[in-house]
GUSEVO-710320 format. One line per field, with one value per atom (N, C-alpha, C, O): x, y, z; residue in one letter; atom name. Coordinates in Angstrom, 3 decimals. Layout:
px c(X,...)
py c(Y,...)
pz c(Z,...)
residuo c(A,...)
atomo c(CA,...)
//
This chain:
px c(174.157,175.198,174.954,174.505,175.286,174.926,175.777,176.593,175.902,176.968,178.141,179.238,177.746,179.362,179.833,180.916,178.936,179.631,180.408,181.294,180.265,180.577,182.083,183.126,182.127,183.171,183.997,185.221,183.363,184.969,185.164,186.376,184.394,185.132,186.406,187.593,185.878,187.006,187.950,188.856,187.988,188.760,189.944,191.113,189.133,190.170,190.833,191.779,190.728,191.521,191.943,192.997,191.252,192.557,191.532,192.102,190.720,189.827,189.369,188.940,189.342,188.964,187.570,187.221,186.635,185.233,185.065,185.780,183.821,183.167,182.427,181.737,181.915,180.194,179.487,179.985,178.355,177.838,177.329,176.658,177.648,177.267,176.896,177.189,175.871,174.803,175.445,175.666,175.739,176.604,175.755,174.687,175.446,174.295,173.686,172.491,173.913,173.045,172.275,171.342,171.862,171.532,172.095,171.652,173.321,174.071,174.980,175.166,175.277,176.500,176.685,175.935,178.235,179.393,179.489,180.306,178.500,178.393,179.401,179.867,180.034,180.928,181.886,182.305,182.442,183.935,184.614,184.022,186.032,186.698,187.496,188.018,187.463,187.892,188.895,188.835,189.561,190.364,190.074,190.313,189.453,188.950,190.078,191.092,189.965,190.633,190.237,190.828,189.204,188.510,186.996,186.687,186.027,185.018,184.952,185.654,183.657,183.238,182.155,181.091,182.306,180.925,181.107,181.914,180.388,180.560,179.445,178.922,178.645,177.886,176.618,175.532,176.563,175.950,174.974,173.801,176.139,176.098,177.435,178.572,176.852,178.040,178.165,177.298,179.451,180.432,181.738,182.000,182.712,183.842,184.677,184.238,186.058,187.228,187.609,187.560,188.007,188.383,189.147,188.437,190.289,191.178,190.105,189.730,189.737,189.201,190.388,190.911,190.559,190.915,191.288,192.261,189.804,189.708,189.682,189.782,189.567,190.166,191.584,192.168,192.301,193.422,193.595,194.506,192.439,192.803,191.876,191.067,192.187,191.231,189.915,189.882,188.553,187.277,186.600,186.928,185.463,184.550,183.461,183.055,182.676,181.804,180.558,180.992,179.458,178.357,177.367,177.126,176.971,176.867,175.307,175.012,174.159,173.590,173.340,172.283,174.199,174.112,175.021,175.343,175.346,176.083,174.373,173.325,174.708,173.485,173.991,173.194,174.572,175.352,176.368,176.953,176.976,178.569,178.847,178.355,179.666,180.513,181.927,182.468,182.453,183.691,184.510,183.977,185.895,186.325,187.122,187.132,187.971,188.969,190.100,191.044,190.054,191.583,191.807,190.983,193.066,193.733,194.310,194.526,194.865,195.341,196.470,196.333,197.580,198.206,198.159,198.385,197.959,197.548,198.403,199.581,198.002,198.528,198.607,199.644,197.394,197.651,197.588,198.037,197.046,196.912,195.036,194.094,195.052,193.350,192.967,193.721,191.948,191.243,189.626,188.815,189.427,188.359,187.529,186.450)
py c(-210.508,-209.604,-209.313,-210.170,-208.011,-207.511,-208.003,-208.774,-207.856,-208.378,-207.844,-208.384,-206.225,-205.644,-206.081,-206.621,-205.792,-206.397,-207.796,-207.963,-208.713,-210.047,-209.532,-209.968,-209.133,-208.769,-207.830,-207.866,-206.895,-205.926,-206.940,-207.141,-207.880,-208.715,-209.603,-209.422,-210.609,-210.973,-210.517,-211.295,-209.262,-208.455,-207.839,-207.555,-207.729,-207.167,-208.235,-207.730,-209.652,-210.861,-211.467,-212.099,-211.411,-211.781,-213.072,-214.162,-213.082,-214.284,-214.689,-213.804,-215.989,-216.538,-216.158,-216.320,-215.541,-215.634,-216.447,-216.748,-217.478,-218.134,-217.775,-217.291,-217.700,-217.101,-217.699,-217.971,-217.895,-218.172,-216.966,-216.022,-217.105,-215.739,-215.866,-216.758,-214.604,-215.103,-214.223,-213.026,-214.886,-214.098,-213.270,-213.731,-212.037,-211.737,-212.601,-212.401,-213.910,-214.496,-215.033,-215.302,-215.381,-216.380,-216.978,-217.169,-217.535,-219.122,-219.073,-218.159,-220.093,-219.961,-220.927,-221.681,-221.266,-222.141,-222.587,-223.389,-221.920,-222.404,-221.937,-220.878,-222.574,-222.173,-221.258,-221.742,-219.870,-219.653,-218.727,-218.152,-219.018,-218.949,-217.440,-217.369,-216.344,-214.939,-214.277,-214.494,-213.663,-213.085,-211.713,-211.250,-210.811,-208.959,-208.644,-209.167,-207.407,-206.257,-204.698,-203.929,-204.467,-203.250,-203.196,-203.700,-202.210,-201.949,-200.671,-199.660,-201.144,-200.290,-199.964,-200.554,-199.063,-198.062,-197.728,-196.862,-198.395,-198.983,-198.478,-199.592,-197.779,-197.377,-197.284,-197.436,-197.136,-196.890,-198.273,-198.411,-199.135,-200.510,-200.425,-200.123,-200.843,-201.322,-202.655,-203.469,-202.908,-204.373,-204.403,-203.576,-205.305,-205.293,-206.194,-206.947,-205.786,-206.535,-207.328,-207.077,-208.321,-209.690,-210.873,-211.220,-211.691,-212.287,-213.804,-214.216,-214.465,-215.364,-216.779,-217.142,-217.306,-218.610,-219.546,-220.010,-219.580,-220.576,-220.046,-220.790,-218.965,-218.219,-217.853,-218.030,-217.346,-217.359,-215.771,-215.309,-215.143,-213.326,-212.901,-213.461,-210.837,-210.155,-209.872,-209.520,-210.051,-209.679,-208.557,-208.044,-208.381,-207.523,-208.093,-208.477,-208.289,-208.899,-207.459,-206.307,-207.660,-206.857,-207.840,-209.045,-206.685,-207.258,-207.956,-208.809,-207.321,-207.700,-209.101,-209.546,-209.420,-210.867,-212.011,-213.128,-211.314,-212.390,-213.222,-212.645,-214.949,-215.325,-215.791,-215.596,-216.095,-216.606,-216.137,-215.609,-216.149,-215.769,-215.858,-215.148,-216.725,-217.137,-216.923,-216.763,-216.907,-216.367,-218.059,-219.073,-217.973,-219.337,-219.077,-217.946,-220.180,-220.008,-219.869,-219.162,-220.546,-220.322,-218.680,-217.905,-218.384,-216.965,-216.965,-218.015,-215.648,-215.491,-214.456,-213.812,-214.159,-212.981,-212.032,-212.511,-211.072,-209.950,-209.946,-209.631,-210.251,-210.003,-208.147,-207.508,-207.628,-205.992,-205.552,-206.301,-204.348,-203.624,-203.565,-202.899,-204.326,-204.407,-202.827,-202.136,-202.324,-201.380,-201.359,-201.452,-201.211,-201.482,-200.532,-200.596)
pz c(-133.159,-133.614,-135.104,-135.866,-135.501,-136.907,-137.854,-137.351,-139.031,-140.172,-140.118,-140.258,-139.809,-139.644,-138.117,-137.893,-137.192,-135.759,-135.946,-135.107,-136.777,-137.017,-137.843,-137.356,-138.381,-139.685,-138.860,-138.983,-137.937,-136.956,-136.193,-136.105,-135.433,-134.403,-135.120,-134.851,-136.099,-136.856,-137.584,-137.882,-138.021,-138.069,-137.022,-137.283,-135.613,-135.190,-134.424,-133.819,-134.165,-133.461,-134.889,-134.819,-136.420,-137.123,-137.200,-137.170,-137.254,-137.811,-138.999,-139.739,-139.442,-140.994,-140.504,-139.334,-141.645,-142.299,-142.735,-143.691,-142.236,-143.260,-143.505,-142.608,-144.971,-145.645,-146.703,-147.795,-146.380,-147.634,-148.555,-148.139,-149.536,-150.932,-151.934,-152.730,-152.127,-153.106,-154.164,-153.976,-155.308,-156.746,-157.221,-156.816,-158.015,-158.607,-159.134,-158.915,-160.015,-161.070,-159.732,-160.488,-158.634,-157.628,-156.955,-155.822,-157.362,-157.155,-155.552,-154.749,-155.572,-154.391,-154.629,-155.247,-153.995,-154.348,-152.875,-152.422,-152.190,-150.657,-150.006,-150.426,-148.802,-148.132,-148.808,-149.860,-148.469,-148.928,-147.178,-146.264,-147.449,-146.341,-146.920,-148.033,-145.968,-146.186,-145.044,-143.834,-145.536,-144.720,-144.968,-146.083,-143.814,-144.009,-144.230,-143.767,-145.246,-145.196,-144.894,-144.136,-145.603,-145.448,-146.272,-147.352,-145.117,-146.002,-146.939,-146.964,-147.847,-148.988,-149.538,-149.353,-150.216,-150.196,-151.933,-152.270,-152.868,-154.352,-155.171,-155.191,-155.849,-156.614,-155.513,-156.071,-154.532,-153.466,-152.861,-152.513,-152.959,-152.192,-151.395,-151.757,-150.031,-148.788,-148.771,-149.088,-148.330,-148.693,-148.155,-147.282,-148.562,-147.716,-148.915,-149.785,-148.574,-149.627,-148.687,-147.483,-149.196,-148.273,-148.920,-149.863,-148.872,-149.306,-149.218,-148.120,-150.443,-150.685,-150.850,-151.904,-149.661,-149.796,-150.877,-151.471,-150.809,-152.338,-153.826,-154.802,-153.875,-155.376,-155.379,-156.448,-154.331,-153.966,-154.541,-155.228,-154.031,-154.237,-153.567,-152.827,-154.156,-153.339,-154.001,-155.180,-153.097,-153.814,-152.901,-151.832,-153.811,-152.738,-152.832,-153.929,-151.567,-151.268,-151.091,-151.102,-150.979,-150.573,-149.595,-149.519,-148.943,-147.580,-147.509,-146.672,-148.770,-149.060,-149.995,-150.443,-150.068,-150.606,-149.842,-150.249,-148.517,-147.582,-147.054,-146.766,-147.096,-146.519,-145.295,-144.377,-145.110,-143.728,-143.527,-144.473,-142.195,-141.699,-140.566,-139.689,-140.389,-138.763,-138.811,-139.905,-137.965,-137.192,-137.155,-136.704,-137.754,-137.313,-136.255,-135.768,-135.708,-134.732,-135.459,-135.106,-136.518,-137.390,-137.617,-138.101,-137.164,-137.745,-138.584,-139.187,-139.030,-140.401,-140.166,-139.127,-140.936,-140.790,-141.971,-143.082,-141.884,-142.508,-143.871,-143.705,-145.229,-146.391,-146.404,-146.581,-146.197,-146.689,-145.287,-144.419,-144.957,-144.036,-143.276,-143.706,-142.311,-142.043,-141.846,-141.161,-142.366,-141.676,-141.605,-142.526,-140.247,-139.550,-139.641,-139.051)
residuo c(X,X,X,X,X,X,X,X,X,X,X,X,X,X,X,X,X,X,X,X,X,X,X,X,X,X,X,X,X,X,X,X,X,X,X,X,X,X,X,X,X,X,X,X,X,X,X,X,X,X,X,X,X,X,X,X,X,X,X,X,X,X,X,X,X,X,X,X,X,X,X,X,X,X,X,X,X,X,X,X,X,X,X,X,X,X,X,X,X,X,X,X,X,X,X,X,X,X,X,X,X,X,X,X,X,X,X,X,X,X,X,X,X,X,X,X,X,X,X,X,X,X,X,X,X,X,X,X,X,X,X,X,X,X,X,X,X,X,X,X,X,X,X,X,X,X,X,X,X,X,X,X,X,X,X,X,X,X,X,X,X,X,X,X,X,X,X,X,X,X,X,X,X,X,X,X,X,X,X,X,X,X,X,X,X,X,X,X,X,X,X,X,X,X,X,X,X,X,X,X,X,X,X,X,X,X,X,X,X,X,X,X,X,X,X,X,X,X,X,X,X,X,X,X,X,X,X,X,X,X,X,X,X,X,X,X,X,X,X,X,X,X,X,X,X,X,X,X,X,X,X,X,X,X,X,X,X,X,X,X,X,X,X,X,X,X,X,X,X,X,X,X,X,X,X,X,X,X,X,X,X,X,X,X,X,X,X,X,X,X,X,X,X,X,X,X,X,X,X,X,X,X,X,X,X,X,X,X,X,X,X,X,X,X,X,X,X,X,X,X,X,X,X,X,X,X,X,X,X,X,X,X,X,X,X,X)
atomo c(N,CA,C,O,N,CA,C,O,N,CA,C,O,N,CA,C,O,N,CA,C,O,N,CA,C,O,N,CA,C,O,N,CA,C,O,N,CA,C,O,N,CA,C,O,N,CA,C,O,N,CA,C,O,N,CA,C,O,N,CA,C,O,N,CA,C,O,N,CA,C,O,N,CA,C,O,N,CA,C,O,N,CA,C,O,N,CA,C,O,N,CA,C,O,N,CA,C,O,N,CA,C,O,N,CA,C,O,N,CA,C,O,N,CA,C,O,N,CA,C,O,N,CA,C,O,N,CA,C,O,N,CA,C,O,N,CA,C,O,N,CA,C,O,N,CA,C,O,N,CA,C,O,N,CA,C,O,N,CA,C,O,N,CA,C,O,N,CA,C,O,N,CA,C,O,N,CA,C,O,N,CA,C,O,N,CA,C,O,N,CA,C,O,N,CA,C,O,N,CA,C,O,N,CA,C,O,N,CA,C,O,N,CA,C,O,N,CA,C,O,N,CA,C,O,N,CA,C,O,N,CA,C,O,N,CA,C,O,N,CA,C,O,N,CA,C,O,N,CA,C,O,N,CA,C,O,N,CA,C,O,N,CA,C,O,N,CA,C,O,N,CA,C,O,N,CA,C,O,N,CA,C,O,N,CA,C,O,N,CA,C,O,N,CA,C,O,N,CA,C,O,N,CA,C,O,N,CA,C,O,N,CA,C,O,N,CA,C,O,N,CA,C,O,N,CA,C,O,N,CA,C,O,N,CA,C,O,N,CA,C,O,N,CA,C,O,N,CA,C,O,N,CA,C,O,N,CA,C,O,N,CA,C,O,N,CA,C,O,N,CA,C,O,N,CA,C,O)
//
């Protein structure tokens, strides 16, 4: 399954993201746990805004620096409005 196929499925049952992400400098902080909201299309990089757990706000991720990503069983209820 593709990155976005992974990201509409959990999206549309309301599923936590887990991902690993690569920051520009290199780094990752490893695991972070996301809740989708919507994708985006940013200085002509595609990505997605998503409610970060553990920062306790909204970011945008690019899809090119996702290194991993699974689907949890834990749900979430919608802080904004999902669009898919």
């Amino acid at each position: 399954m593709s990155l976005v196929d992974t990201i509409r499925q959990a999206a549309l049952n309301r599923n936590i993201l887990k991902i690993v992400y690569r920051e520009k400098d290199g780094t990752s902080e490893g695991w972070r746990y996301l809740e989708f909201y919507s994708f985006s299309h940013d200085h002509g990089e595609d990505g997605f805004f998503a409610w970060d757990l553990g920062k306790n706000g909204i970011r945008r991720f690019s899809f090119n620096r996702v290194d991993d990503i699974q689907i949890m069983d834990q749900r979430y209820n919608p802080r904004y409005r999902v669009e898919i």
